[in-house]
Each structure stands twice: as C-alpha cells, then as structure tokens.
Backbone and ligand atoms as CSV (ligand in chain L), in Angstrom:
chain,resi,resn,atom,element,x,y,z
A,1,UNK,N,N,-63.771,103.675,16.837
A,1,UNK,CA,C,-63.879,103.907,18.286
A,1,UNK,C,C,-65.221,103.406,18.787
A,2,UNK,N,N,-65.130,102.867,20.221
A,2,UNK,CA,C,-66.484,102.246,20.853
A,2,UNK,C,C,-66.307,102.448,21.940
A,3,UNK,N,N,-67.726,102.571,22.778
A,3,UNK,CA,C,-66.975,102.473,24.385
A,3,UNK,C,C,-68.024,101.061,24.730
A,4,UNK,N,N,-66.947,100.758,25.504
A,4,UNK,CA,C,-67.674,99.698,26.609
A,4,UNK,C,C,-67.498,99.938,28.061
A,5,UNK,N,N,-68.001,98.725,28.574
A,5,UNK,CA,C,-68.172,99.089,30.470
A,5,UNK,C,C,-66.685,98.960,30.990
A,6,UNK,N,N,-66.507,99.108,31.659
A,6,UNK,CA,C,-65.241,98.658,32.399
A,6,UNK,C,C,-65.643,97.705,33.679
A,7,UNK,N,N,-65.124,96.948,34.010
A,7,UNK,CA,C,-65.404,95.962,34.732
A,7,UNK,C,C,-64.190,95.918,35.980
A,8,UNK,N,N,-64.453,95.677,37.145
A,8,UNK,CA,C,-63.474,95.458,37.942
A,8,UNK,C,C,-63.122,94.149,38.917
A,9,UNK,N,N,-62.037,93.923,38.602
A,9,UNK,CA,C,-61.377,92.560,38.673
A,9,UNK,C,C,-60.502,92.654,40.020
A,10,UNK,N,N,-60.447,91.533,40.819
A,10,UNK,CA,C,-59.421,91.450,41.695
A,10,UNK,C,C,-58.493,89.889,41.385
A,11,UNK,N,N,-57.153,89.757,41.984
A,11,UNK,CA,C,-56.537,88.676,41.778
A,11,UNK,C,C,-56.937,88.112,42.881
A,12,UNK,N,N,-56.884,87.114,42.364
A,12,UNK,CA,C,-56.822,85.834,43.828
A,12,UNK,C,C,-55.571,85.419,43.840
A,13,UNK,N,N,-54.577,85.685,42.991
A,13,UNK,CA,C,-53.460,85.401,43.665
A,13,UNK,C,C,-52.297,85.944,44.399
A,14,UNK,N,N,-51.995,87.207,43.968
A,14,UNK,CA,C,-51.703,88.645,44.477
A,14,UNK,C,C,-52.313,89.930,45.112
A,15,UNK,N,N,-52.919,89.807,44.759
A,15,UNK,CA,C,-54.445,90.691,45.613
A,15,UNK,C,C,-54.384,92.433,44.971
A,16,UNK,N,N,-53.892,92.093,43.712
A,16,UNK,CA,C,-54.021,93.559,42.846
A,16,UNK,C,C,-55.656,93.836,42.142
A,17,UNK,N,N,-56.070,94.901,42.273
A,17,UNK,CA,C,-57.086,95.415,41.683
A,17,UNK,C,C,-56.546,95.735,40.165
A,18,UNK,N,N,-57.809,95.888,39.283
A,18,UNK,CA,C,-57.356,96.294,38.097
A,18,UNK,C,C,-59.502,96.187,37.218
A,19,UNK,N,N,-59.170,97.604,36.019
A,19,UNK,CA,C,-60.199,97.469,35.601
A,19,UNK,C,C,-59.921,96.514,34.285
A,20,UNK,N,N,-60.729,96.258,33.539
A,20,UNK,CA,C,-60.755,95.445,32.157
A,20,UNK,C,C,-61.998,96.227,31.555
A,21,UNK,N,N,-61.791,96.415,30.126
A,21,UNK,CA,C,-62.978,96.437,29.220
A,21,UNK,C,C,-63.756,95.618,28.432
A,22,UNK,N,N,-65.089,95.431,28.630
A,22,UNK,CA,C,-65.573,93.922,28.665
A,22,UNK,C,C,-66.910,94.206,27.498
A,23,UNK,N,N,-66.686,93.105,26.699
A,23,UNK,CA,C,-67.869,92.907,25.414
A,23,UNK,C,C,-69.227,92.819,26.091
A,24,UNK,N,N,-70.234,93.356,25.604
A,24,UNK,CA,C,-72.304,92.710,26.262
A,24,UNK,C,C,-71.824,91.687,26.052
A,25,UNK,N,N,-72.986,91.103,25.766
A,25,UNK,CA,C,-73.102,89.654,25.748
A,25,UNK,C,C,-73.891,89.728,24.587
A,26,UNK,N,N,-74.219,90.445,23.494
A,26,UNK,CA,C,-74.783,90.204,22.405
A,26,UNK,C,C,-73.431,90.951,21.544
A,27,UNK,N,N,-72.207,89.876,21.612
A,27,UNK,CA,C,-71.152,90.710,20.789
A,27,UNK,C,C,-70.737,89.319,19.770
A,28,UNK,N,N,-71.466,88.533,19.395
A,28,UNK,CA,C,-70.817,87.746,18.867
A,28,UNK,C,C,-69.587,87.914,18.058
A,29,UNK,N,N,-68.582,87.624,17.148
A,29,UNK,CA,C,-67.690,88.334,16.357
A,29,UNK,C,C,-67.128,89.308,16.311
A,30,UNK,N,N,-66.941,89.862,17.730
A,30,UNK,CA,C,-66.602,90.999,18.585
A,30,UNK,C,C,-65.214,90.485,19.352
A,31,UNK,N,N,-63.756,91.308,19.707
A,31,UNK,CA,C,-63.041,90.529,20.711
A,31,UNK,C,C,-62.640,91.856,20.974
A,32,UNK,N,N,-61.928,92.010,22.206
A,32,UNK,CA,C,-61.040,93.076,22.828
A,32,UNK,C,C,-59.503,92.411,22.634
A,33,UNK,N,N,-58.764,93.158,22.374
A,33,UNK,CA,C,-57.347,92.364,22.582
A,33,UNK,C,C,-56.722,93.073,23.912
A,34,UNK,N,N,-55.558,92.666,23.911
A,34,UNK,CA,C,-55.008,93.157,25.108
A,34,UNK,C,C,-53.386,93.213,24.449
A,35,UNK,N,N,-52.885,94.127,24.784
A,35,UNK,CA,C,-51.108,94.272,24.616
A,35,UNK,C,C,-49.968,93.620,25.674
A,36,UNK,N,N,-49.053,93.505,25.471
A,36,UNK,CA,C,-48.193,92.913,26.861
A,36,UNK,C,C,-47.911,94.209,27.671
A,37,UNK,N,N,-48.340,95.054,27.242
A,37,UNK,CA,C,-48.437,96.212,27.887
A,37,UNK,C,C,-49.605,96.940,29.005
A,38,UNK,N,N,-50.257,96.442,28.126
A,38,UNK,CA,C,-51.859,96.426,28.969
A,38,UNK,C,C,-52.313,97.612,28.522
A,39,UNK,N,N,-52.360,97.392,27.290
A,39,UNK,CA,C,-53.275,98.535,25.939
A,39,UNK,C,C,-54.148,97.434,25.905
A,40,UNK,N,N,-55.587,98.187,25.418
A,40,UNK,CA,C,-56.522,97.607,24.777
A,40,UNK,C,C,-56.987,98.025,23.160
A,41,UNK,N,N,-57.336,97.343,22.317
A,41,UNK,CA,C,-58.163,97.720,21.067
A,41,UNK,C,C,-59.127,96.866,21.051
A,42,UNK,N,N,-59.762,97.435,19.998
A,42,UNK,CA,C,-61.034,96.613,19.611
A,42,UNK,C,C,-61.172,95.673,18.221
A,43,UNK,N,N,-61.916,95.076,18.213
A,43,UNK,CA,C,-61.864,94.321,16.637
A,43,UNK,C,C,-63.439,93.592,16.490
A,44,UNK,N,N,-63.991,94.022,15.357
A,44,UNK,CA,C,-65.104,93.374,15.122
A,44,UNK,C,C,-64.715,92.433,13.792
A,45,UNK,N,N,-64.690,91.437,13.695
A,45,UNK,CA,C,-64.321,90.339,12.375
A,45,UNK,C,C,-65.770,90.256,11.339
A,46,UNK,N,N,-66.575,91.582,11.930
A,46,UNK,CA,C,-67.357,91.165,10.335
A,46,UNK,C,C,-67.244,92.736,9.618
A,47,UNK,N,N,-66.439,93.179,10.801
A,47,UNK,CA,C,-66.091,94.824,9.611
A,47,UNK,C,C,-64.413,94.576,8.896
A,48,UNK,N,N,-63.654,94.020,9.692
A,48,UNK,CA,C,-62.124,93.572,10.291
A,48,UNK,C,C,-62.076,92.540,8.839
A,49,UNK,N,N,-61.724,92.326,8.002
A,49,UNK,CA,C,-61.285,91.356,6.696
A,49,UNK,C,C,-59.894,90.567,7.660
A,50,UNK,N,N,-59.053,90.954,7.798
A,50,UNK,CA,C,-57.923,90.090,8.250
A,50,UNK,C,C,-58.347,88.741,9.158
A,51,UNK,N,N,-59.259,88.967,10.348
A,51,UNK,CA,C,-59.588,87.617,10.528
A,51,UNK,C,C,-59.929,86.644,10.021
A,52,UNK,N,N,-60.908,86.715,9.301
A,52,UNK,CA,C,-61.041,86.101,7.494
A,52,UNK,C,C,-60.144,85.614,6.760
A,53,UNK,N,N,-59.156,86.367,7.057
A,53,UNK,CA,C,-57.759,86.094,6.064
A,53,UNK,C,C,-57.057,85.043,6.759
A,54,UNK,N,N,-57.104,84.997,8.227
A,54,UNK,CA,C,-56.216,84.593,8.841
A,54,UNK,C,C,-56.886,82.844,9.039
A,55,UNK,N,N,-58.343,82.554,9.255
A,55,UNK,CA,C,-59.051,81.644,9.044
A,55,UNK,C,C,-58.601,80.567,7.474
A,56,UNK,N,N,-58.741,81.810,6.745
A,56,UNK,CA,C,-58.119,81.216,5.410
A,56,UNK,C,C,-57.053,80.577,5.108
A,57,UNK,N,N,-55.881,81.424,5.948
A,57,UNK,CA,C,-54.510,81.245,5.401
A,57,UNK,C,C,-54.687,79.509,6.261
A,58,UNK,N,N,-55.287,79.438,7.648
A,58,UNK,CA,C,-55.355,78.289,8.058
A,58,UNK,C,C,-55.690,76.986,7.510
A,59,UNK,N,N,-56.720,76.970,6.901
A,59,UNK,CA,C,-57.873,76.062,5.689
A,59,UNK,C,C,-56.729,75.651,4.653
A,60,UNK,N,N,-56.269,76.754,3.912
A,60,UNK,CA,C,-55.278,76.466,2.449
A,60,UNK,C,C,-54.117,75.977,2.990
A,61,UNK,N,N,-53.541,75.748,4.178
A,61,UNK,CA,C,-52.512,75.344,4.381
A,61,UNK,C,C,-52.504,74.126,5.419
A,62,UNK,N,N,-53.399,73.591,5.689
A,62,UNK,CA,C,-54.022,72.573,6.690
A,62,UNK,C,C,-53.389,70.971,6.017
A,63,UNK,N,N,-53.332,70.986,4.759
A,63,UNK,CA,C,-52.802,69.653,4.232
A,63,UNK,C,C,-51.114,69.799,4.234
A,64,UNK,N,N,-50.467,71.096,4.110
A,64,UNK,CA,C,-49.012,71.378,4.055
A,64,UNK,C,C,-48.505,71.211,5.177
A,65,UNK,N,N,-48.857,71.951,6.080
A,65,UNK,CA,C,-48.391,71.988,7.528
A,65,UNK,C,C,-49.098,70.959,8.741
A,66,UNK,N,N,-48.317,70.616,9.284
A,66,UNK,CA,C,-48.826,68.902,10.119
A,66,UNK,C,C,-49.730,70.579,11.636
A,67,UNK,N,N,-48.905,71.128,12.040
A,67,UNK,CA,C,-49.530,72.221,13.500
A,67,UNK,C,C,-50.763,72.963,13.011
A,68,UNK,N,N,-51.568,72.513,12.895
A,68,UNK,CA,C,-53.686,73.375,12.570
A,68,UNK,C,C,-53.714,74.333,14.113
A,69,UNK,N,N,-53.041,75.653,14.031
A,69,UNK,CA,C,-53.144,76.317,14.806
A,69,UNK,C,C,-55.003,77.055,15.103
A,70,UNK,N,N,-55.378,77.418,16.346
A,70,UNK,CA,C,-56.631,78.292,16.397
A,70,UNK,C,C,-56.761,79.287,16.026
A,71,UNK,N,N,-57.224,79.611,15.525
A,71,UNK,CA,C,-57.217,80.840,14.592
A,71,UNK,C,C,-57.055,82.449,16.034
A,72,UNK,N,N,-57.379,82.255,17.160
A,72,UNK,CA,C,-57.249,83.116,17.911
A,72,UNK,C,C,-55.804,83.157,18.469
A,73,UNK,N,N,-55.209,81.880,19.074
A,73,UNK,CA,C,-54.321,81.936,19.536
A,73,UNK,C,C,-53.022,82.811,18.706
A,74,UNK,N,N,-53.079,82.729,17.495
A,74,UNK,CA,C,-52.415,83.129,16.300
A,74,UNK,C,C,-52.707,85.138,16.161
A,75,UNK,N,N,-53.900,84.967,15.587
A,75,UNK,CA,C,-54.259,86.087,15.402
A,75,UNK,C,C,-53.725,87.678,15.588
A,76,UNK,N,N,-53.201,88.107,16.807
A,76,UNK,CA,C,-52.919,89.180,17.333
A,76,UNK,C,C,-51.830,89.506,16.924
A,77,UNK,N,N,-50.502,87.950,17.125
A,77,UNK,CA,C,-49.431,88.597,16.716
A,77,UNK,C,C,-48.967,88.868,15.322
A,78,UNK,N,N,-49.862,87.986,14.696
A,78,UNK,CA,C,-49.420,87.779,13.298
A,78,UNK,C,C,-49.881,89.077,12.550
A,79,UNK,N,N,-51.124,89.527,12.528
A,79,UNK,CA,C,-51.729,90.894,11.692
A,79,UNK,C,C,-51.691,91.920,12.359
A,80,UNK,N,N,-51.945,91.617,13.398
A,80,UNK,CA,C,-51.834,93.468,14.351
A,80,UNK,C,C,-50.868,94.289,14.636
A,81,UNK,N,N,-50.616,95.625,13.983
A,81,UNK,CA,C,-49.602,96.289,14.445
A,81,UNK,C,C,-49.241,96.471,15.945
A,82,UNK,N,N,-48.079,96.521,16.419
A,82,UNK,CA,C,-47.905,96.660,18.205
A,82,UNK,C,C,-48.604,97.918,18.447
A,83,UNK,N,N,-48.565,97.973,19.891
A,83,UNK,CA,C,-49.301,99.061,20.525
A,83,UNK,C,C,-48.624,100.117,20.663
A,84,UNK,N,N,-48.336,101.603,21.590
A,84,UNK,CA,C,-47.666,103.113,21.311
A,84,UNK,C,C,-46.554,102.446,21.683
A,85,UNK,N,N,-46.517,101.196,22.740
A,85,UNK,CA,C,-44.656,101.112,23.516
A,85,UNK,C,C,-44.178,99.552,22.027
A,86,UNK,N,N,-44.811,99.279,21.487
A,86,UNK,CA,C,-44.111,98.182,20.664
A,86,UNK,C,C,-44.332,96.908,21.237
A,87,UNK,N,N,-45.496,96.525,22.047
A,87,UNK,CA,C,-45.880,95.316,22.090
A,87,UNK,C,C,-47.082,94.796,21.858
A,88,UNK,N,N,-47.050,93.460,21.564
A,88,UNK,CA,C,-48.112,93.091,20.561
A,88,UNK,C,C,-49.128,92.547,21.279
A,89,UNK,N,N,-50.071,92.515,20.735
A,89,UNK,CA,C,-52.178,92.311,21.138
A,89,UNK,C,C,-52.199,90.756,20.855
A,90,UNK,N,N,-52.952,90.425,21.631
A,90,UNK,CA,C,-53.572,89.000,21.640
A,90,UNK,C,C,-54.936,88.936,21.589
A,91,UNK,N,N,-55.661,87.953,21.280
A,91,UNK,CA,C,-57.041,87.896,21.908
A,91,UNK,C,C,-56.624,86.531,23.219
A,92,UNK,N,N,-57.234,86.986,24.333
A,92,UNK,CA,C,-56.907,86.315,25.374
A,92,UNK,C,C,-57.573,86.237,26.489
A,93,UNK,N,N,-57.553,85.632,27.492
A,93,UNK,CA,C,-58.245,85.753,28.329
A,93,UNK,C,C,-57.927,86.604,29.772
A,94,UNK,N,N,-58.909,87.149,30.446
A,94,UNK,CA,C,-58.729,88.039,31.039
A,94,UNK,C,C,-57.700,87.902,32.159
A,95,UNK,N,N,-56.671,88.530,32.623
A,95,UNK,CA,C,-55.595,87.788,33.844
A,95,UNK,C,C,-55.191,89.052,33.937
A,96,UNK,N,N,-54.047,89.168,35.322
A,96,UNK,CA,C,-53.631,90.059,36.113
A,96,UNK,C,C,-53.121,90.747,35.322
A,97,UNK,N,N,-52.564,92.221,35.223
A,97,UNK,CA,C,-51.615,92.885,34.828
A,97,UNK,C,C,-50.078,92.840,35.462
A,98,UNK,N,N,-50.363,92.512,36.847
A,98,UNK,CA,C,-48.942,92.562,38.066
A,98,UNK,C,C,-48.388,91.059,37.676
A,99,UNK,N,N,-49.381,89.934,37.928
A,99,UNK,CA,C,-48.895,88.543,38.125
A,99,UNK,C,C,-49.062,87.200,36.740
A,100,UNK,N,N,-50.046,88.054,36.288
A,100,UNK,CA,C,-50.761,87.326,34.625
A,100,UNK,C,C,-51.372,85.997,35.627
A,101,UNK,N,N,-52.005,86.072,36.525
A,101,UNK,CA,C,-52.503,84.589,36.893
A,101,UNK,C,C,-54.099,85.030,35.980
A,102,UNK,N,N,-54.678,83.554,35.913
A,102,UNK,CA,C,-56.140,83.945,35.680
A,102,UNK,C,C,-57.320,83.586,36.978
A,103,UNK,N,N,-56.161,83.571,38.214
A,103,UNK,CA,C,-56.889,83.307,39.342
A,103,UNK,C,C,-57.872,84.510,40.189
A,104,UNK,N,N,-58.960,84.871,39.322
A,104,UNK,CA,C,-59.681,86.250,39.205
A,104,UNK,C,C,-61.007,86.110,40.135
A,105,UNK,N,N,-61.241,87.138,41.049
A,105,UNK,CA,C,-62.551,86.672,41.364
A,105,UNK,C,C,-63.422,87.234,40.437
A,106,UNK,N,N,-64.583,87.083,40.146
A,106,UNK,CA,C,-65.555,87.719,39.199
A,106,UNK,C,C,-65.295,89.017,38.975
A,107,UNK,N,N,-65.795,89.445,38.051
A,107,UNK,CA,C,-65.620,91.267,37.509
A,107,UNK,C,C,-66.677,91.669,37.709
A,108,UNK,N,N,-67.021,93.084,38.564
A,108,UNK,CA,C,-68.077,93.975,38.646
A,108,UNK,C,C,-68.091,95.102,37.808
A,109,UNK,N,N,-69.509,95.200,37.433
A,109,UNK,CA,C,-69.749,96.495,36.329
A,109,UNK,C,C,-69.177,97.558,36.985
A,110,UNK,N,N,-68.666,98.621,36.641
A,110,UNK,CA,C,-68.343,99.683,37.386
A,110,UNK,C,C,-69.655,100.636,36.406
A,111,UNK,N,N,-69.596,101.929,36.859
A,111,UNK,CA,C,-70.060,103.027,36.434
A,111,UNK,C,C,-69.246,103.481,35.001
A,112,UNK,N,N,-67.933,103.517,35.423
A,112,UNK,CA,C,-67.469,104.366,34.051
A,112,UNK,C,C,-67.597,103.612,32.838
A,113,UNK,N,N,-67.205,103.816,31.782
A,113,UNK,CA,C,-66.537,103.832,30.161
A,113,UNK,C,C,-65.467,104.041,30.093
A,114,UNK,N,N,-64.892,103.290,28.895
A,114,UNK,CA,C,-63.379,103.242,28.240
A,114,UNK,C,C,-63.909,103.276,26.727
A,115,UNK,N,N,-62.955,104.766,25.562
A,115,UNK,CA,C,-63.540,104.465,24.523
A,115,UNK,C,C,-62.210,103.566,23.678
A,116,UNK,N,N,-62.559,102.645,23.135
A,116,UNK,CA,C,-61.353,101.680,22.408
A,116,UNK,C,C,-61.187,101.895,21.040
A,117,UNK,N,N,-59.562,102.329,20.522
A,117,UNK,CA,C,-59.898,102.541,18.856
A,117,UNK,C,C,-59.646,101.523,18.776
A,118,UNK,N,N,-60.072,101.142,16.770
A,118,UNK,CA,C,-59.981,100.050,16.412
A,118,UNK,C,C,-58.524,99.344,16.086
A,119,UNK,N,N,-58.310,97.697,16.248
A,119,UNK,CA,C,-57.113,97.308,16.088
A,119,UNK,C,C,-56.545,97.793,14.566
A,120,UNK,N,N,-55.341,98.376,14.377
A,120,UNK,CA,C,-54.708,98.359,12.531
A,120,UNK,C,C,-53.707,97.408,12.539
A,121,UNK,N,N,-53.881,97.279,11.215
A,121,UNK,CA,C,-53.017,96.308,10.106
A,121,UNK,C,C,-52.081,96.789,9.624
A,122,UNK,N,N,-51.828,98.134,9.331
A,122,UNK,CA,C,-51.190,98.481,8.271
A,122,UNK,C,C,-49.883,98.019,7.925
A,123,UNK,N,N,-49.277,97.664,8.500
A,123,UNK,CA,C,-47.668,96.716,8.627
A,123,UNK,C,C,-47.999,94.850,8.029
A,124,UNK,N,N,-49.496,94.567,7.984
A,124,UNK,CA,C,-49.955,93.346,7.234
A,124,UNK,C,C,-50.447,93.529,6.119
A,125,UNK,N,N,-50.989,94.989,6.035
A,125,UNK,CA,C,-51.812,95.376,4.664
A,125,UNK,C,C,-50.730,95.687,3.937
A,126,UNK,N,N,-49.908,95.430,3.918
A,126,UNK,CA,C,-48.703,95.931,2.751
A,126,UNK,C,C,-48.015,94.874,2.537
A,127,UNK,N,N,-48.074,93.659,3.010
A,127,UNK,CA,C,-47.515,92.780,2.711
A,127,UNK,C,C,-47.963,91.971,1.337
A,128,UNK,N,N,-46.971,91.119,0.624
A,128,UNK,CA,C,-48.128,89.873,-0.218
A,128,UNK,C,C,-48.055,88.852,0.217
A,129,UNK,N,N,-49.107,88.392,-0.607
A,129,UNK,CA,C,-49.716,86.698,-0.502
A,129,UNK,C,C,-48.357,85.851,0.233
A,130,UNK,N,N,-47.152,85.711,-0.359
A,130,UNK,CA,C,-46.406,85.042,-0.290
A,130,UNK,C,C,-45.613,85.123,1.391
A,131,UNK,N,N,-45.420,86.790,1.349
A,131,UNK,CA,C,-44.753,86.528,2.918
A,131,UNK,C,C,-45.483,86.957,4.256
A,132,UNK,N,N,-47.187,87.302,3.496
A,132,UNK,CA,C,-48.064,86.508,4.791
A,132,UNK,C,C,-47.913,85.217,5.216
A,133,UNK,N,N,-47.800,84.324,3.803
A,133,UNK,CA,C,-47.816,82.644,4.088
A,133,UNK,C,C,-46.479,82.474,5.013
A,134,UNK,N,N,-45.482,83.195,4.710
A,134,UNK,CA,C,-43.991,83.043,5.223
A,134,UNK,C,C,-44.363,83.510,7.337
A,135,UNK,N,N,-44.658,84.323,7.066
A,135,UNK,CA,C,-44.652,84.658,8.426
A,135,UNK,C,C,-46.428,84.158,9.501
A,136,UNK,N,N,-46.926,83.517,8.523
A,136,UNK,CA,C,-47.726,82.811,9.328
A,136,UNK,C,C,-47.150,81.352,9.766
A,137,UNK,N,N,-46.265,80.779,8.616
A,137,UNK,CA,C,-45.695,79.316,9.365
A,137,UNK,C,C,-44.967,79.779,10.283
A,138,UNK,N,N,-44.359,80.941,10.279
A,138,UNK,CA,C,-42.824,81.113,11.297
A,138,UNK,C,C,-43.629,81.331,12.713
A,139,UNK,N,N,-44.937,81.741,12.444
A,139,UNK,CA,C,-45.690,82.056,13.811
A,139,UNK,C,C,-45.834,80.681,14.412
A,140,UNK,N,N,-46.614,79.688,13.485
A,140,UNK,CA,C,-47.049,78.435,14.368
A,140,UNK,C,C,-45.829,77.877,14.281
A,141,UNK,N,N,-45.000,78.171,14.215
A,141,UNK,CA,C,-43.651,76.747,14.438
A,141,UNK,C,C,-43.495,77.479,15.772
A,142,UNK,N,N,-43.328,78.585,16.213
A,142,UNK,CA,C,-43.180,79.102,17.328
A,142,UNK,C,C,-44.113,78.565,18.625
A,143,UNK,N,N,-45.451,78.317,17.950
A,143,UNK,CA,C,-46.134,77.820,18.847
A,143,UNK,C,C,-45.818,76.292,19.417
A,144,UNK,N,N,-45.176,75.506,17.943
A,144,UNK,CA,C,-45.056,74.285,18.353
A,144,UNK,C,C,-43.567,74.098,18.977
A,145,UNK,N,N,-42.904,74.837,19.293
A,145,UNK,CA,C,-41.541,74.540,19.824
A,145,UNK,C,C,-41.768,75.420,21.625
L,1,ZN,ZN,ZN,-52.073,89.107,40.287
C-alpha cells in the first residue's frame, strides 16, 4: 500500500471531471495501472520480479517471433490478476473514464490522497516456464491482428 496525490482532470472532449492518482516525479520504475473498470494499483518493478520476467520473456524470444512487442503495452494483461469486477490493468496513459479520449486539459494537485494496494500475480505465479511462453505469444498475436 502507498498513497499518492490525486490529481484532477477535465475532458476536452466531453466535459466530464474525474480524479486520477499520479506518480512525483522522482518515481522512476514506478507505474500506476488502471482497470477497464477504473480501479487503480500500484507497481514498483524493482520490488515487482514479473516485469523483469516479462522484459525477459521478450529478449529470449525476439529471434522466434517476427512482433518485438513493448514491454508496457503487454504487461498488465498478461501477469496481472483482474481487478474486484474481473477486468484487467494496463499501464497506460491517462484518458477519460466516460469517453477514453486523451483530450485532457492538464491535471491539478488536489488536497486529498488515494491509498493504492499493490498489483498481484498470483494467477501468473503458478504458472510454468512453458505456458507463460504460451500465453505471452497468444498476447502479442492479439496485438498484431
Ligand atoms: Zn470524456
């Protein structure tokens, strides 16, 4: 668990308000994810091993597979368990909850806090070697179709 600021966002394209929870700026290796739900968790990748893993699985399989996915774009759905309603975390960039545009005017600090638990694995931590590799190609073919 961590808290960060909450920040407040308006659309420029719908004109919905909405807060977000937002990293300092001394967070290197730090991300917030977001759910299709509009849950948040947290993830630090130098406490977090799976990002690591997921970097990896990329590297060892870079001569097999022709699609060299980003290791972020990938990330959320492939290791992270879904959120309380069953949908899955991304690392992504910040956009509407009503419209998903990223047509945002700037975010203001607010006063409050949001405390964020950390993202789990446990539905990846039980897997092996073999049908991580399986369900990481099935991820990027998804991306490439
Ligand atoms: Zn909107």
């Amino acid at each position: 668990m961590k808290y960060f600021n909450l920040i407040k966002y308006k659309c420029l394209n719908c004109d919905a308000s909405f807060f977000v929870p937002e990293l300092s700026d001394f967070s290197y290796g730090e991300f917030i994810l977001e759910s299709d739900s509009g849950e948040f968790k947290y993830l630090n990748t130098f406490e977090d091993p799976t990002y690591q893993e997921v970097i990896k699985l990329i590297e060892e399989n870079k001569d097999k597979i022709r699609v060299q996915p980003d290791v972020q774009s990938i990330y959320g759905q492939l290791v992270c368990d879904p959120d309380s309603k069953g949908f899955q975390f991304s690392i992504r960039k910040t956009s509407c909850p009503k419209c998903r545009s990223i047509n945002l005017n700037s975010g203001s600090v607010t006063e409050q806090k949001i405390c964020l638990a950390l993202l789990t694995h446990d539905k990846w931590d039980l897997l092996d070697k073999k049908t991580k590799l399986l369900l990481y190609i099935q991820q990027i073919t998804k991306i490439e179709h």
